[in-house]
Z-matrix of the N, CA and C atoms (Angstrom, degrees):
N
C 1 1.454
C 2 1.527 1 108.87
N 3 1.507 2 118.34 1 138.72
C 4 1.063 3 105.62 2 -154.77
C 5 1.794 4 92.95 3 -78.89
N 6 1.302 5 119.07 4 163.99
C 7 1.503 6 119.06 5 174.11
C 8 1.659 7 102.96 6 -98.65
N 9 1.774 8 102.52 7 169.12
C 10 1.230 9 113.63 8 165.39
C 11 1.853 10 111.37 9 -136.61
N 12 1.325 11 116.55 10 137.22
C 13 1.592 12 125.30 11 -163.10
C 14 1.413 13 103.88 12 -103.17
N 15 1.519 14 126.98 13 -4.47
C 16 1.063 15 116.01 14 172.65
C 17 1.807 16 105.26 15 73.28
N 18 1.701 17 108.32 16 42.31
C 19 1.491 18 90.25 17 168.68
C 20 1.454 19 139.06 18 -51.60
N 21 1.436 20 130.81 19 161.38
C 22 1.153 21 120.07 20 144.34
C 23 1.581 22 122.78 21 -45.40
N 24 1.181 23 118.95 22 145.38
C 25 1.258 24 119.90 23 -169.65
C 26 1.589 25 118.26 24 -98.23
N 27 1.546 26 100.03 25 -15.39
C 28 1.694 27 109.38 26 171.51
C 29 1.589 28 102.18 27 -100.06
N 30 1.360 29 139.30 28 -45.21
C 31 1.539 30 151.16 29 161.63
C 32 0.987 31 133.45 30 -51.67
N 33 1.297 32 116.60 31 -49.68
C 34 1.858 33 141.86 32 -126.25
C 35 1.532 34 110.72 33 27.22
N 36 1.152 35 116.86 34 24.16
C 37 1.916 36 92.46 35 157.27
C 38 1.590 37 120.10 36 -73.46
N 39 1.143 38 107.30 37 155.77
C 40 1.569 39 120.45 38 -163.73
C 41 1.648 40 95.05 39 -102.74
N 42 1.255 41 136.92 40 24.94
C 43 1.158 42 133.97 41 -140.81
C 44 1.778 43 104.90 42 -169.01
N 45 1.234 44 119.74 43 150.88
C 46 1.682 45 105.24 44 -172.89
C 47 1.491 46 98.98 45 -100.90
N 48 1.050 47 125.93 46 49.68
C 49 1.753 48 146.50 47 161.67
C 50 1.289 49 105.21 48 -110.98
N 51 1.501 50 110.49 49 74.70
C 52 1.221 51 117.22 50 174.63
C 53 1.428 52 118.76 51 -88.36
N 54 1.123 53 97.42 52 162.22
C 55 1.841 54 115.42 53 -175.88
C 56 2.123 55 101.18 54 -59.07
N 57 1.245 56 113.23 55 124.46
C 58 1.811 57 105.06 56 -179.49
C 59 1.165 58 97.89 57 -44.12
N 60 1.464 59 138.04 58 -61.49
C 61 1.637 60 131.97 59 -174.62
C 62 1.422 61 131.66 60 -56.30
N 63 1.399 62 99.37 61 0.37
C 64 1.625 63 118.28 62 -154.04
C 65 1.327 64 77.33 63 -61.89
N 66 1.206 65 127.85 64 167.84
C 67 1.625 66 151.53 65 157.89
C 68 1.329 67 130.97 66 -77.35
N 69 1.541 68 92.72 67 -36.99
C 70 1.796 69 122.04 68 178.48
C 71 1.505 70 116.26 69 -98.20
N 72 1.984 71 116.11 70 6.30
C 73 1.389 72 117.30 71 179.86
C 74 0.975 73 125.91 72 -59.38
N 75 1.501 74 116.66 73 121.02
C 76 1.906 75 103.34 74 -175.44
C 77 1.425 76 88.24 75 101.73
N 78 1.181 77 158.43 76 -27.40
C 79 1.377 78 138.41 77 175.54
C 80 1.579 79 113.74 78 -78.46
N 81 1.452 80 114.30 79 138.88
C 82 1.184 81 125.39 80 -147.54
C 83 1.693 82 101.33 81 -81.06
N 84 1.284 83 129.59 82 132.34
C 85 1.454 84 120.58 83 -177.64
C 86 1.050 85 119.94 84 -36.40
N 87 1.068 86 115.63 85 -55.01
C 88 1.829 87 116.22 86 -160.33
C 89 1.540 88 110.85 87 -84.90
N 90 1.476 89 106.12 88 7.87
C 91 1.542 90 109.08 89 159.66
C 92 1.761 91 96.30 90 -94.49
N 93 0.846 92 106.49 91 -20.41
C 94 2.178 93 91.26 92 174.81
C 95 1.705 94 95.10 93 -80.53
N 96 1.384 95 105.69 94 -65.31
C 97 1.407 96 93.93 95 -175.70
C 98 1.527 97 116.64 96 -27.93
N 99 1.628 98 103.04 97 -69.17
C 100 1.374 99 91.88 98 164.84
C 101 1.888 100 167.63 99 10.52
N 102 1.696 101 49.18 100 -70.80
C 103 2.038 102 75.77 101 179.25
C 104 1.576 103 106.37 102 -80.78
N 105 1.657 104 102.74 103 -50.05
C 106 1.432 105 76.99 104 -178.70
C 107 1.698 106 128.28 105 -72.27
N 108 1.488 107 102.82 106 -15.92
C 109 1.663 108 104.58 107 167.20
C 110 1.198 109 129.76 108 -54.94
N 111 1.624 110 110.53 109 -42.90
C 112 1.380 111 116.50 110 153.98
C 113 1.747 112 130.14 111 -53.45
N 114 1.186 113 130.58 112 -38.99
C 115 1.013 114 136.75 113 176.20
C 116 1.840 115 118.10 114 -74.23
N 117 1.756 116 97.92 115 -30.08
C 118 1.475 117 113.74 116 177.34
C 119 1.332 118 118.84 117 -59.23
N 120 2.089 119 104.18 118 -54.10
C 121 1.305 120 104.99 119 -164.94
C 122 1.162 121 104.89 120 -66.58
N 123 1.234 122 134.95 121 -45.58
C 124 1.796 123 145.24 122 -147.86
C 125 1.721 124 91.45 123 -59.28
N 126 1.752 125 109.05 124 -47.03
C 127 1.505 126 105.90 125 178.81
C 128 1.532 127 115.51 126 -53.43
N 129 1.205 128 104.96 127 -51.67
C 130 1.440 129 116.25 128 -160.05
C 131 1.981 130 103.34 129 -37.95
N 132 1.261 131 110.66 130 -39.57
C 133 1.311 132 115.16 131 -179.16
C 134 1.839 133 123.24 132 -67.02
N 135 1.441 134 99.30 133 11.16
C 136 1.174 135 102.51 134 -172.94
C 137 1.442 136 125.86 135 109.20
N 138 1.489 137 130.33 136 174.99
C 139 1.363 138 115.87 137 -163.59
C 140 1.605 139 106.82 138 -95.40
N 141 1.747 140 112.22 139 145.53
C 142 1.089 141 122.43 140 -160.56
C 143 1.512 142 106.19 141 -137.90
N 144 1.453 143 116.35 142 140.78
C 145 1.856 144 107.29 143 161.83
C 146 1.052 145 102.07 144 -73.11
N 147 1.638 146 101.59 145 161.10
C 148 1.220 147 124.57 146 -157.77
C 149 1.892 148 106.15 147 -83.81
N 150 1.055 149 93.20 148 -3.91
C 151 1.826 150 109.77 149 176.00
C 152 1.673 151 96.21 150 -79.33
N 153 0.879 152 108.79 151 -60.94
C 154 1.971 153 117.61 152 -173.00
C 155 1.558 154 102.60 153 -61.29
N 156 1.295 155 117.09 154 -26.70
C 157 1.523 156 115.90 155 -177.04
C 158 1.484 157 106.18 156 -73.72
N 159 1.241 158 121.89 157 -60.97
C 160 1.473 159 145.79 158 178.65
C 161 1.664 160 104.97 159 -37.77
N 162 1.327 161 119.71 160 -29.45
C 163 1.151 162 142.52 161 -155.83
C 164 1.834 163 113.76 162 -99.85
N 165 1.485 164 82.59 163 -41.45
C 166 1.810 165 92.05 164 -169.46
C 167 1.803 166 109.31 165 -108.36
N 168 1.277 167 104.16 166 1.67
C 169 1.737 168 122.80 167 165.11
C 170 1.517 169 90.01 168 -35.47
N 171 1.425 170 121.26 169 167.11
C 172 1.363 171 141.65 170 132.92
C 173 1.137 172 97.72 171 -58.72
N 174 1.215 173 128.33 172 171.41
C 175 1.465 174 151.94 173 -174.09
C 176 1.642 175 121.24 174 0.49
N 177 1.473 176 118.35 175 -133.46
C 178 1.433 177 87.22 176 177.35
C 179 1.531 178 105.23 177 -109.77
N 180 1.614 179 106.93 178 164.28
C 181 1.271 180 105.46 179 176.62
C 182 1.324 181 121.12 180 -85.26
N 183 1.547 182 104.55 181 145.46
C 184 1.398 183 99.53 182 -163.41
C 185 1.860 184 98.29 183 -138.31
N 186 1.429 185 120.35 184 -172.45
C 187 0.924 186 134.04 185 169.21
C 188 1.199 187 129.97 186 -61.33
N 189 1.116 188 126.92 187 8.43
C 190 1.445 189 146.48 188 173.12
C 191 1.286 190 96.53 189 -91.22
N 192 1.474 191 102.57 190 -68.98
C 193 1.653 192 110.45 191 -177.37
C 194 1.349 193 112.44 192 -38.56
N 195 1.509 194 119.89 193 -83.63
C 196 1.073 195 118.84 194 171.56
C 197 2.035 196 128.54 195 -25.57
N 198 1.360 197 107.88 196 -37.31
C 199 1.625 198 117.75 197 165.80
C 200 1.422 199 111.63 198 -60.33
N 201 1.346 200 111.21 199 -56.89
C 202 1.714 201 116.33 200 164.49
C 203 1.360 202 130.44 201 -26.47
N 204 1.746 203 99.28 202 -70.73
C 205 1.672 204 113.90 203 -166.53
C 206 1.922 205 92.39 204 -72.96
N 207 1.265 206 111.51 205 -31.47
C 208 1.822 207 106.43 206 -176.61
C 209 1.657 208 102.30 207 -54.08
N 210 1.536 209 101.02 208 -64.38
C 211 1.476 210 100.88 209 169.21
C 212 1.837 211 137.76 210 -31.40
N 213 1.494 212 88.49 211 -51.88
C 214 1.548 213 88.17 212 -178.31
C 215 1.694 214 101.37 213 -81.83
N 216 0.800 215 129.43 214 29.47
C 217 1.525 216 134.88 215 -168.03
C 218 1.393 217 104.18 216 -114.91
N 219 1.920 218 101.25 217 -51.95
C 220 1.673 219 100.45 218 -176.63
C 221 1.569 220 118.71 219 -73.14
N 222 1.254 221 105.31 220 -26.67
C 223 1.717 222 134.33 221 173.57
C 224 1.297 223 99.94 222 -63.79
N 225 1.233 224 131.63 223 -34.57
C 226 1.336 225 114.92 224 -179.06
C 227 1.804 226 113.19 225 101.43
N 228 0.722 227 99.80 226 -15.89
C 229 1.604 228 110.80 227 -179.50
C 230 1.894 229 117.61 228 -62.24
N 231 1.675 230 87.08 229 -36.79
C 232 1.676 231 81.89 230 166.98
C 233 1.265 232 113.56 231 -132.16
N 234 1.209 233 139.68 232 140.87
C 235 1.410 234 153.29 233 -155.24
C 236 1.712 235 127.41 234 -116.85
N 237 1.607 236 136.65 235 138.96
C 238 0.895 237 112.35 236 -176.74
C 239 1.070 238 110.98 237 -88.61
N 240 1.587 239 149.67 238 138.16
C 241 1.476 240 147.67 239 158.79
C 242 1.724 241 97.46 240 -105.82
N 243 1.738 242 99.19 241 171.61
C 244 1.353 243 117.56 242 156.92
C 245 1.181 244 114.20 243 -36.02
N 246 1.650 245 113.98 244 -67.45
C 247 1.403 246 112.84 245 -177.91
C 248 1.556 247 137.78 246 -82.73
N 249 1.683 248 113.15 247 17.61
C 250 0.974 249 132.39 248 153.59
C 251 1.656 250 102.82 249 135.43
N 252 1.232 251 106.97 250 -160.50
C 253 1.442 252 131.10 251 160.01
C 254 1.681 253 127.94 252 -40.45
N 255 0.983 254 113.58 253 70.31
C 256 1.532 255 117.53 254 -169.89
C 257 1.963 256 115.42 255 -95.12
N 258 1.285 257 95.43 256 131.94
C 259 1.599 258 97.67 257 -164.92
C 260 1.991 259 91.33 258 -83.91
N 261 1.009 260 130.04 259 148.73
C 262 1.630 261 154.13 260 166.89
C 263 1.671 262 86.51 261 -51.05
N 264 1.575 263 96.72 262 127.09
C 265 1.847 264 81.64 263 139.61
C 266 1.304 265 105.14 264 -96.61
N 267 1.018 266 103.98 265 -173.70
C 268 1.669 267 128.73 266 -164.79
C 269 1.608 268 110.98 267 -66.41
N 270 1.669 269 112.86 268 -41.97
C 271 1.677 270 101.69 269 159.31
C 272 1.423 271 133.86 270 -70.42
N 273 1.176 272 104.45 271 -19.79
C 274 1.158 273 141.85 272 -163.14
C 275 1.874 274 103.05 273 -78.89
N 276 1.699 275 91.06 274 -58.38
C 277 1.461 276 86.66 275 163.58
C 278 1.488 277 128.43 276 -70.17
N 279 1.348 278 111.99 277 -41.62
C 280 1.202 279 116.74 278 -164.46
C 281 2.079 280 103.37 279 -72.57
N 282 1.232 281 114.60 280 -10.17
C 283 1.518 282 89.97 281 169.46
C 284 1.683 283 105.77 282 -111.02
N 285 1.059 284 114.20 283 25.53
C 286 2.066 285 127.01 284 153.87
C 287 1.198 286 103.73 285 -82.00
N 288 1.814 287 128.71 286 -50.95
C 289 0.798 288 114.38 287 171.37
C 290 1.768 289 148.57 288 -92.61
N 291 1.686 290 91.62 289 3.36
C 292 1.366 291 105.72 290 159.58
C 293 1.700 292 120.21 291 -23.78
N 294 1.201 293 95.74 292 -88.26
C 295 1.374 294 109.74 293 169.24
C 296 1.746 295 134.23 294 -95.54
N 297 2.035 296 99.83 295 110.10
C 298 1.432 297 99.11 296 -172.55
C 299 1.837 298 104.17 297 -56.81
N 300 1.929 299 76.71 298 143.35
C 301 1.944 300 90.21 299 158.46
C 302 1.341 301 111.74 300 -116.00
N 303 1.076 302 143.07 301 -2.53
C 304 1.648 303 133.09 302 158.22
C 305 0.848 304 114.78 303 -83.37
N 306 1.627 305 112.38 304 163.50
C 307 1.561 306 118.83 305 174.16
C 308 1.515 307 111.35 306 -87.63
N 309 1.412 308 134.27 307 160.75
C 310 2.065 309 103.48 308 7.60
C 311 1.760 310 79.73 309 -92.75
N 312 1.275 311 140.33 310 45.57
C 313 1.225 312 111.68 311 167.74
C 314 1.332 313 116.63 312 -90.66
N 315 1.365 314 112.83 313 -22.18
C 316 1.544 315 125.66 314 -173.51
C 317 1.517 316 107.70 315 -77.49
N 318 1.337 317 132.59 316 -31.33
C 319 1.689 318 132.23 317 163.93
C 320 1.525 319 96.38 318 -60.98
N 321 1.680 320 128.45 319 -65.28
C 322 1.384 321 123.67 320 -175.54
C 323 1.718 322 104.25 321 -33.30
N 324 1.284 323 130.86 322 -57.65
C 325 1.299 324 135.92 323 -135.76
C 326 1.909 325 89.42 324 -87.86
N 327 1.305 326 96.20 325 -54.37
C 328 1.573 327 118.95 326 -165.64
C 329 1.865 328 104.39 327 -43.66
N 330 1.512 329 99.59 328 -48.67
C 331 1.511 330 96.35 329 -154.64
C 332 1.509 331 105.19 330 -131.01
N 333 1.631 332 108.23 331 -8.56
C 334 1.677 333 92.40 332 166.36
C 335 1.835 334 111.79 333 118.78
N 336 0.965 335 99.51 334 -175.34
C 337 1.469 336 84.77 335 176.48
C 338 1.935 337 95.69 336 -154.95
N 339 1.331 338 103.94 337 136.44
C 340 1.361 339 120.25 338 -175.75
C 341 1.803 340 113.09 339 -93.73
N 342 1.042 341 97.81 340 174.44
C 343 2.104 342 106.89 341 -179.91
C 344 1.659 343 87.44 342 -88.03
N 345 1.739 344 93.65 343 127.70
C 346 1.022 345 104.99 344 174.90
C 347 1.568 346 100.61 345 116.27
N 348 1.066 347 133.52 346 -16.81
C 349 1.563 348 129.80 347 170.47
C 350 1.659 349 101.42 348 -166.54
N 351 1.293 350 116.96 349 44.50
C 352 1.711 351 125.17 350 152.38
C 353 1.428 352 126.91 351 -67.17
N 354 1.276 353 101.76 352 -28.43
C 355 1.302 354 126.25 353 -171.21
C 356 1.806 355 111.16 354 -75.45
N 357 1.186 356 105.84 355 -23.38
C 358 1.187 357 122.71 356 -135.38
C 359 1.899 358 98.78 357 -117.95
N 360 1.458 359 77.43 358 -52.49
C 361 1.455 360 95.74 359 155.24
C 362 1.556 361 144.81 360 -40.69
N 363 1.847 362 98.19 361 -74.07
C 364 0.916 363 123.37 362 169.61
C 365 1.591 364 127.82 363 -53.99
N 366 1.514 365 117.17 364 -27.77
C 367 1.356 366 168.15 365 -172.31
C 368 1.740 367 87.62 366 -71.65
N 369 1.480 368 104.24 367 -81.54
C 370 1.750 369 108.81 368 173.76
C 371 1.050 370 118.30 369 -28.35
N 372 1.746 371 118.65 370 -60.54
C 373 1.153 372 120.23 371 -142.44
C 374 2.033 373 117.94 372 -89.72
N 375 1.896 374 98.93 373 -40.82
C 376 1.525 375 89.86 374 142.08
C 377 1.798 376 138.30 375 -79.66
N 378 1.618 377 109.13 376 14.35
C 379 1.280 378 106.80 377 170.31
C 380 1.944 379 105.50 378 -75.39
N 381 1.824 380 100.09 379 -56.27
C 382 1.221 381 101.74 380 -162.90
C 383 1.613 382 101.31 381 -72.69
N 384 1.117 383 135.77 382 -41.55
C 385 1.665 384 138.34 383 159.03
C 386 1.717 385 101.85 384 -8.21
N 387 1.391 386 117.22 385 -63.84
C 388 1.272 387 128.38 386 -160.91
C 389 1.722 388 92.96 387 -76.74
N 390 1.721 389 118.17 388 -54.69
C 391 1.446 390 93.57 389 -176.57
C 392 1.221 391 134.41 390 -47.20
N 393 1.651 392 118.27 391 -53.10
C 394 1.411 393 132.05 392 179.22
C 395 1.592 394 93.87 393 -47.16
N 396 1.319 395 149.79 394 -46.99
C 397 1.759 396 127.14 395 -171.12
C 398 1.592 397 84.86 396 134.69
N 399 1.424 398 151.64 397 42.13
C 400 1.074 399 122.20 398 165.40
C 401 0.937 400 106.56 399 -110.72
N 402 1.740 401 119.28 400 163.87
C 403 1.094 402 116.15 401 157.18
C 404 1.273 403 154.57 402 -84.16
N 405 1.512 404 119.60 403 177.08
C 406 1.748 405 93.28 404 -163.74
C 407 1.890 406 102.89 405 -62.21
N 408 0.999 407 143.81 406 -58.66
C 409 1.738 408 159.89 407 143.73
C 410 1.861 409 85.30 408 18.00
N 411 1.516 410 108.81 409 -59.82
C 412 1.711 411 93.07 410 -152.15
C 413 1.473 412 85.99 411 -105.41
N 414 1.357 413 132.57 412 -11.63
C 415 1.234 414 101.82 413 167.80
C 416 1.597 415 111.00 414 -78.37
N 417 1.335 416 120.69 415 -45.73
C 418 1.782 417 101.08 416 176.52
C 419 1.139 418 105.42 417 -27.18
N 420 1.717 419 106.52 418 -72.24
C 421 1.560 420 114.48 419 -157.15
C 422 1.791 421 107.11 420 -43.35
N 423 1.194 422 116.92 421 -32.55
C 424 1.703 423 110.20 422 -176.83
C 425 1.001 424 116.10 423 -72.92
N 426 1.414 425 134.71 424 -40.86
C 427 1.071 426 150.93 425 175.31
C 428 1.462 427 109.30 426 -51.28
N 429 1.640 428 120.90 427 -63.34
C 430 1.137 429 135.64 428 -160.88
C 431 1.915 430 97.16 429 -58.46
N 432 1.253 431 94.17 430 -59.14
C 433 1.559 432 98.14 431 -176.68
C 434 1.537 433 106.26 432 -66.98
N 435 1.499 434 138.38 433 -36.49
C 436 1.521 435 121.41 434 150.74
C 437 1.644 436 121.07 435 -20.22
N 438 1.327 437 88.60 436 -75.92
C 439 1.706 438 102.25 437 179.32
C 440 1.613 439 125.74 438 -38.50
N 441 1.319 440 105.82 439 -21.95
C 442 1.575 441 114.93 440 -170.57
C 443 2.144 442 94.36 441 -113.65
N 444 0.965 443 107.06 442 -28.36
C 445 1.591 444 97.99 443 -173.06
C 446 1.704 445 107.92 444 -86.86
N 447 1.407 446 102.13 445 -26.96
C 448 1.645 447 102.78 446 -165.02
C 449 1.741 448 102.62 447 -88.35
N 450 1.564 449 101.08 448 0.38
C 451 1.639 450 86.34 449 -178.59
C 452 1.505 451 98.63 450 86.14
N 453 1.321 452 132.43 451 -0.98
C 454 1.687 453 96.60 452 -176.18
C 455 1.348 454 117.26 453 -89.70
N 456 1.978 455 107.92 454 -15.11
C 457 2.003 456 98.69 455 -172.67
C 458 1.195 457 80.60 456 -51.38
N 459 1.590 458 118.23 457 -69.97
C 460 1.301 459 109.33 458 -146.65
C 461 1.291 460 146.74 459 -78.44
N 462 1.118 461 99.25 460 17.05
C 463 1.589 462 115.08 461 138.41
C 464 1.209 463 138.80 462 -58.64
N 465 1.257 464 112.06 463 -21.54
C 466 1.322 465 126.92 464 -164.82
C 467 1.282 466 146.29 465 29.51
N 468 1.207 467 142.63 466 161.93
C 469 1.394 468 128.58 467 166.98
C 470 1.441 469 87.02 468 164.82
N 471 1.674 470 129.17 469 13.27
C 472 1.660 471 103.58 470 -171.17
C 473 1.760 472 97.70 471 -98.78
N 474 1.368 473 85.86 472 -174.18
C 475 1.295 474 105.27 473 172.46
C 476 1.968 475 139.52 474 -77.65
N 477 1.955 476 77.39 475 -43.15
C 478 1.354 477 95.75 476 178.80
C 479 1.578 478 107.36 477 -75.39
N 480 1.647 479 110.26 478 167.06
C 481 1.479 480 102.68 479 171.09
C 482 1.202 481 104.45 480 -95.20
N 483 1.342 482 148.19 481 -22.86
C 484 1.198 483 145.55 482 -172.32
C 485 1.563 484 123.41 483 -121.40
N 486 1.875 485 120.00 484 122.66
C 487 1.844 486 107.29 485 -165.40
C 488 1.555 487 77.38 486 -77.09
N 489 1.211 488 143.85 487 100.54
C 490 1.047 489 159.30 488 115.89
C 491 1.915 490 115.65 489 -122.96
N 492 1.385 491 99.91 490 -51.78
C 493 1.511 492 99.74 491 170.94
C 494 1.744 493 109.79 492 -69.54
N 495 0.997 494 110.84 493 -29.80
C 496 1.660 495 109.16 494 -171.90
C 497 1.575 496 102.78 495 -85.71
N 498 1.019 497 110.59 496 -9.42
C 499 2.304 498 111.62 497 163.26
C 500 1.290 499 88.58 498 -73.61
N 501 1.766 500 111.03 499 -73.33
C 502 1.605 501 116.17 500 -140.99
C 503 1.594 502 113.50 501 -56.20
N 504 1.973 503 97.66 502 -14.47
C 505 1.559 504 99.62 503 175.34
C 506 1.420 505 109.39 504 -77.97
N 507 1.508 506 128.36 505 -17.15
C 508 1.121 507 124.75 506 171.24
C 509 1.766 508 125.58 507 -94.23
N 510 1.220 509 108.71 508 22.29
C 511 1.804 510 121.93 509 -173.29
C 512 1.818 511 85.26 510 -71.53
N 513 1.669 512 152.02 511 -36.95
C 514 1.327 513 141.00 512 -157.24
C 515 1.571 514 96.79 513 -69.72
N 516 1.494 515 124.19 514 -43.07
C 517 1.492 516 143.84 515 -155.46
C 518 1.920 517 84.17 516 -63.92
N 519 1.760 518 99.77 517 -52.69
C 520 1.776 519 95.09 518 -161.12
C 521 1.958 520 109.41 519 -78.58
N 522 1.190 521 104.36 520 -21.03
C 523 1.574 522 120.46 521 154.53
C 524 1.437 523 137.93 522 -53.23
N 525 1.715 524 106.12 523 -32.53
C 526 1.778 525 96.48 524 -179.60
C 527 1.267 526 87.60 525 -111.60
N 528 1.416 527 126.85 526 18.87
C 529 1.821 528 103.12 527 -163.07
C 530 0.875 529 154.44 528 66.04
N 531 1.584 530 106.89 529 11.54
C 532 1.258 531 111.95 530 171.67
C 533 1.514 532 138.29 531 -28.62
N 534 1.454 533 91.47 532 155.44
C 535 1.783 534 90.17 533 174.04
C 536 1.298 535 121.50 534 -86.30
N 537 1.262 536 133.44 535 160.17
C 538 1.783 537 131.56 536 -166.63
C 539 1.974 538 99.79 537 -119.51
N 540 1.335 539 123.67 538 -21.43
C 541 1.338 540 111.85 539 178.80
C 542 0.946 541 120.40 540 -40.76
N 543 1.329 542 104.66 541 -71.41
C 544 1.696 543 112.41 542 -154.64
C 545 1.383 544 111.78 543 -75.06
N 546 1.536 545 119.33 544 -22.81
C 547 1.588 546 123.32 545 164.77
C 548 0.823 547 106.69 546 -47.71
N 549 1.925 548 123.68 547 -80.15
C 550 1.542 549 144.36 548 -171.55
C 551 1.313 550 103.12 549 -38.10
N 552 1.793 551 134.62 550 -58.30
C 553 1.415 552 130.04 551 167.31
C 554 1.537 553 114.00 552 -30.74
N 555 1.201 554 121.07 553 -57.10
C 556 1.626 555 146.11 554 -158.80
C 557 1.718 556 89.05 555 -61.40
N 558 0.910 557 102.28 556 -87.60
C 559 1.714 558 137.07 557 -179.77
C 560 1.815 559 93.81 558 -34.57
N 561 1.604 560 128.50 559 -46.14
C 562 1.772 561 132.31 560 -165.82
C 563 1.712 562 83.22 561 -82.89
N 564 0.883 563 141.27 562 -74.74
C 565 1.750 564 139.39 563 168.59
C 566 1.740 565 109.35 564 -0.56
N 567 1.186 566 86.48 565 -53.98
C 568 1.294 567 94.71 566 -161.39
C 569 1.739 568 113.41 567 -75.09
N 570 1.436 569 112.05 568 -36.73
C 571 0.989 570 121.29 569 -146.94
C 572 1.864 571 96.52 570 -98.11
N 573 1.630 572 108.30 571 -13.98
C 574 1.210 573 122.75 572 177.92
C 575 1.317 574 122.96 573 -71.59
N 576 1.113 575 108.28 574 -25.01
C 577 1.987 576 158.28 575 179.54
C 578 1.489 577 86.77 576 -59.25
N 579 1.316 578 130.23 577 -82.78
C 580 1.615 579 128.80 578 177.97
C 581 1.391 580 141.65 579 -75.22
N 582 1.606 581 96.79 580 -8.30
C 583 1.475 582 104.69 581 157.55
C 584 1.013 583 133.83 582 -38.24
């Protein structure tokens, strides 16, 4: 099931070591936690306008809140319908986030990754795997089946003999949390190159 860490909503640290620019620096954790608990449960009951949400918060709504529900919005986690604001379930989320649609993750995913930025690539794809909430289990598994649909094993140029050993060499990347930008940038360069 995919998890959620309760990012910062101006940062994403999960942690009150916020970014100096953060917006929310100096705000005490368990007022983020908070917020998003407040904004979570009210969903949990089903889909709501965003007037009735504002409304049925714990205490008052504030700018946190509002940073929260934006967040889980861009993440994908909550959705607009007819009948309002509807939170993902968890399968539900996890095949939205199967496959990235922004860039540069959506060129990585879209078209593959060539010799000369595999590394870089591959690097992206269990970085952002781990951001969205998956686990290590479905990020291999996404990855692995990336590697074989996008054309890149067989392209070749790696080291390992198996895109199973060449993930499991990348399980440290889905462990400290890495970041996926500046790879995925690195890795979209490259891949723009053979277009």
């Amino acid at each position: 099931m995919p998890r959620f860490a309760y990012p910062c909503p101006g940062c994403r640290t999960t942690n009150s070591l916020h970014d100096a620019d953060c917006d929310f620096e100096g705000t005490e954790w368990h007022h983020v936690e908070q917020a998003y608990t407040d904004v979570l449960t009210v969903l949990l009951d089903g889909p709501v306008t965003e007037s009735a949400l504002q409304h049925a918060v714990h205490g008052e709504w504030s700018g946190l809140h509002r940073a929260a529900l934006d967040l889980l919005r861009r993440e994908g986690r909550v959705e607009e319908t007819d009948a309002g604001l509807d939170l993902l379930t968890a399968e539900r989320y996890r095949e939205e986030v199967s496959e990235p649609t922004r860039e540069p993750m959506a060129t990585i995913y879209r078209e593959g990754s060539y010799p000369g930025c595999h590394d870089n690539a591959v690097f992206a794809l269990v970085a952002w795997y781990e951001m969205v909430g998956l686990s290590w289990a479905e990020t291999r598994q996404n990855v692995i089946e990336w590697l074989h649909r996008s054309g890149t094993w067989e392209r070749g140029g790696f080291e390992e003999s198996s895109p199973e050993q060449l993930v499991d060499k990348k399980r440290h990347v889905y462990e400290a949390g890495y970041g996926w930008k500046e790879k995925a940038q690195a890795a979209k360069r490259v891949i723009d190159r053979h277009g």
